[in-house]
C-alpha positions in Angstrom: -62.1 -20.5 -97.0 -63.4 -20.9 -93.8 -63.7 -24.2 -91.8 -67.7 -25.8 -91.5 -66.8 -27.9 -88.5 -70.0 -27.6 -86.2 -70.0 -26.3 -83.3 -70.9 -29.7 -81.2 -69.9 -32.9 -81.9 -67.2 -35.9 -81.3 -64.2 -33.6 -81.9 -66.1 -31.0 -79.3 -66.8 -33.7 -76.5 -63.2 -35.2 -77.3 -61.5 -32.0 -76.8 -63.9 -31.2 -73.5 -63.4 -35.2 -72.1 -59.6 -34.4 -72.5 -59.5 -30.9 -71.2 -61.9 -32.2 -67.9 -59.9 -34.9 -67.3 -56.4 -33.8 -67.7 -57.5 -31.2 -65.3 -58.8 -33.5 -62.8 -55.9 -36.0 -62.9 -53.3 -32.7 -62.2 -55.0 -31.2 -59.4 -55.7 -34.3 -57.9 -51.8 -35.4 -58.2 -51.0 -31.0 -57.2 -53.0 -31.8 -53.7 -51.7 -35.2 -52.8 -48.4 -34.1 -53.7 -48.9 -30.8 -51.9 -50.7 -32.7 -48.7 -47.8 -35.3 -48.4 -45.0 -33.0 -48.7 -45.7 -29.9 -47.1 -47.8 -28.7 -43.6 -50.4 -26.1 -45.4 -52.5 -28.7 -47.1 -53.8 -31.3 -45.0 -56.4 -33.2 -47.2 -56.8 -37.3 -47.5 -56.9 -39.3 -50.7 -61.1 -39.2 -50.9 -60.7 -34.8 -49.7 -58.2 -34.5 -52.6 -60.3 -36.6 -54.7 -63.2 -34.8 -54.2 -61.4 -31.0 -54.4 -60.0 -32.0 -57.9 -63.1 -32.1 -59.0 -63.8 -28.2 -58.5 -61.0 -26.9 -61.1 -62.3 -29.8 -63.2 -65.9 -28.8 -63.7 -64.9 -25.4 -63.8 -63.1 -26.6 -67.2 -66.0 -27.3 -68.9 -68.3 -24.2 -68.5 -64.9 -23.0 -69.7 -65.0 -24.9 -72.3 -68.6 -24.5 -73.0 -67.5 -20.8 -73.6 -64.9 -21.4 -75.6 -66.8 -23.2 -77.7 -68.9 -20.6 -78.4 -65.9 -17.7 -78.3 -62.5 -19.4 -80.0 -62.4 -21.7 -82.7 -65.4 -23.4 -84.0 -65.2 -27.1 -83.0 -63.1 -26.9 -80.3 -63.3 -25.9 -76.8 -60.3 -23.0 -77.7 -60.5 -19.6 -76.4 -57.9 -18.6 -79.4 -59.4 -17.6 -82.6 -58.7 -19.5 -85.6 -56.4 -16.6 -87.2 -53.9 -16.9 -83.9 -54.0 -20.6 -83.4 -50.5 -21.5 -84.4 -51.5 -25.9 -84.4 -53.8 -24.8 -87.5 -53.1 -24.4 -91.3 -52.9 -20.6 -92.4 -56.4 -19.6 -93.2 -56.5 -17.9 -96.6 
């Protein structure tokens, strides 16, 4: 039996929101970590700021793939078949 969840939707844009802004929030913390405790990165709080937002939009045309690519409903890359958090499909 195979799963009708559209495609778009509240559990789509959930999953994206998350996956954008889990991004965001690490490589903003990865620079400001990286800026105040080593010589290579020299970037301010706004610089940082505004450089975490690169890998973060860059999670959402990834995620706009994976909705297309993975498992319906969800911005995934795996297929349903090898996503262990799902049931078996039968």
């Amino acid at each position: 039996m195979s799963q009708s969840t559209p495609a778009s939707g509240p559990s789509l844009l959930a999953d994206v929101a998350e996956r954008t802004a889990l991004t965001y929030v690490e490589a903003f913390l990865g620079l400001l970590l990286a800026a105040a405790t080593t010589d290579i990165v020299d970037l301010s709080f706004l610089q940082s700021a505004a450089v975490a937002a690169i890998p973060a939009g860059l999670t959402v045309v990834k995620s706009a793939i994976g909705s297309r690519l993975g498992q319906v409903g969800t911005a995934s890359w795996l297929p349903a078949k090898n996503d262990a958090g799902l049931p078996p499909l039968n």
